[in-house]
C-alpha positions as CSV (number, residue, x, y, z in Angstrom):
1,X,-5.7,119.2,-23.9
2,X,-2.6,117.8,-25.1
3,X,-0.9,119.0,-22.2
4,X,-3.4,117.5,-19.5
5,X,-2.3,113.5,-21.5
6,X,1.0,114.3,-21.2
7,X,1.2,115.3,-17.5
8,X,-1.1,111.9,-16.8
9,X,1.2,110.0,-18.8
10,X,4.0,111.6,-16.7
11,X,1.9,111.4,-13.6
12,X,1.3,107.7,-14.6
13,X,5.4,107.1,-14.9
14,X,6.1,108.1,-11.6
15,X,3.5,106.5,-9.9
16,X,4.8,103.2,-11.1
17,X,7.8,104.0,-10.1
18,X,6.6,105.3,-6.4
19,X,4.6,101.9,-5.9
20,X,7.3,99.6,-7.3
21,X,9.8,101.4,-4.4
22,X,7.2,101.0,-1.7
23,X,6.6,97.0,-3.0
24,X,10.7,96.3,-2.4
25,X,10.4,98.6,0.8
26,X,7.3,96.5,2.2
27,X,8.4,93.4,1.2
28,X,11.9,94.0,2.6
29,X,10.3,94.9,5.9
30,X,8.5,91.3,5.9
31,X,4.8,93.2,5.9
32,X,3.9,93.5,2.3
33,X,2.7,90.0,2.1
34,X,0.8,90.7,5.0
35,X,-1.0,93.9,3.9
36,X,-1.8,92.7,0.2
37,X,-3.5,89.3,2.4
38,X,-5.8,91.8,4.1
39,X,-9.8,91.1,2.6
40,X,-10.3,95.3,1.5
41,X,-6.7,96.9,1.6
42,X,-4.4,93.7,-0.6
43,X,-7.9,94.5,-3.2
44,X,-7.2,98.2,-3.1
45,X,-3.3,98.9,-2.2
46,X,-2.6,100.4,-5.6
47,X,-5.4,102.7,-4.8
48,X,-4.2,103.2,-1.8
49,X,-0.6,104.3,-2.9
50,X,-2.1,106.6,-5.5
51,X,-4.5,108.3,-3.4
52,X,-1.5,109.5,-1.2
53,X,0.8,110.4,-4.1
54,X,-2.3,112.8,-5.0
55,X,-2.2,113.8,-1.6
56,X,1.2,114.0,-0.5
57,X,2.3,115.7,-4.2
58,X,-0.7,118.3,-3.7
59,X,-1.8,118.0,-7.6
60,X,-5.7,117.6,-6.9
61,X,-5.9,121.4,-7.1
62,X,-3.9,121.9,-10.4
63,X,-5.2,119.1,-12.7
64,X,-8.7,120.0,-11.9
65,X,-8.5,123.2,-12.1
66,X,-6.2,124.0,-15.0
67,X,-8.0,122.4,-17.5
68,X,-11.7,122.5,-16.1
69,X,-11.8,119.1,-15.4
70,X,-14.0,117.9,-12.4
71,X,-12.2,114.7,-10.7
72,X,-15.2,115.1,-8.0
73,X,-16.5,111.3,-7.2
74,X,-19.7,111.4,-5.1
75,X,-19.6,114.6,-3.8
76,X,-17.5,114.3,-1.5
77,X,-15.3,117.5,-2.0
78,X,-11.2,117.1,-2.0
79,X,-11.4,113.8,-1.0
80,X,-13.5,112.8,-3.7
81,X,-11.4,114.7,-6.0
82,X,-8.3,113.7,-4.9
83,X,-9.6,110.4,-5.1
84,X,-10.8,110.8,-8.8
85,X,-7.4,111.9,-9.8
86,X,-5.7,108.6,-8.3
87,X,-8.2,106.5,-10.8
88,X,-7.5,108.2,-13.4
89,X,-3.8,108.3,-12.9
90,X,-4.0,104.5,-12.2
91,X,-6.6,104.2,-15.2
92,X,-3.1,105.8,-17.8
93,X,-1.1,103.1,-16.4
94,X,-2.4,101.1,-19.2
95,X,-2.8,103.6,-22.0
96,X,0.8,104.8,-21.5
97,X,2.3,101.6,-22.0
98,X,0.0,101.0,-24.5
99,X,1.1,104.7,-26.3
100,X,4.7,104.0,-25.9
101,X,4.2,100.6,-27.3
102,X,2.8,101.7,-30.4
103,X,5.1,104.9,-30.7
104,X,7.8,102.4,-30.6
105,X,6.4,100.4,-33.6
106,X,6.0,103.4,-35.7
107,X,9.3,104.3,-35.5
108,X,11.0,101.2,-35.9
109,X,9.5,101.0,-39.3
């Protein structure tokens, strides 16, 4: 169990990192104004970005079935699982920084 938090959290660190690249890469390029302005892809780009670092980084397979966690969403076989991996990576964003912050308070004391 431990191990499935810990690879999130790292998943979670290097999707930040992957999304704030492609941010200075868009907006360098003069179109990342233009796709966050769009009415369903601007709502959803960090989706977006995660759904493809699932993809592209082929983890779908392995977090699901490692640990016997389903990441299905609506039936919808790999897709839906791939995409249930790239909310829940998005979803330890928050709890990382939230775990760091409060590892970092413990200690300083």
């Amino acid at each position: 169990m431990m191990d499935m938090i810990v690879t999130l959290f790292i998943m979670g660190m290097l999707l930040q990192g992957v999304i704030a690249v492609l941010d200075s890469i868009l907006d360098l390029a003069g179109v990342g104004g233009m796709l966050k302005g769009l009415p369903l892809v601007g709502a959803n780009l960090s989706l977006i970005w995660a759904y493809l670092f699932v993809v592209i980084t082929d983890v779908g397979g392995t977090v699901g079935g490692d640990w016997g966690v389903a990441t299905e969403v609506l039936n919808m076989g790999s897709f839906g699982a791939d995409i249930g991996l790239a909310i829940i990576i998005l979803a330890f964003g928050p709890i990382k920084d939230a775990a760091v912050s409060a590892l970092g308070k413990g200690l300083g004391r």
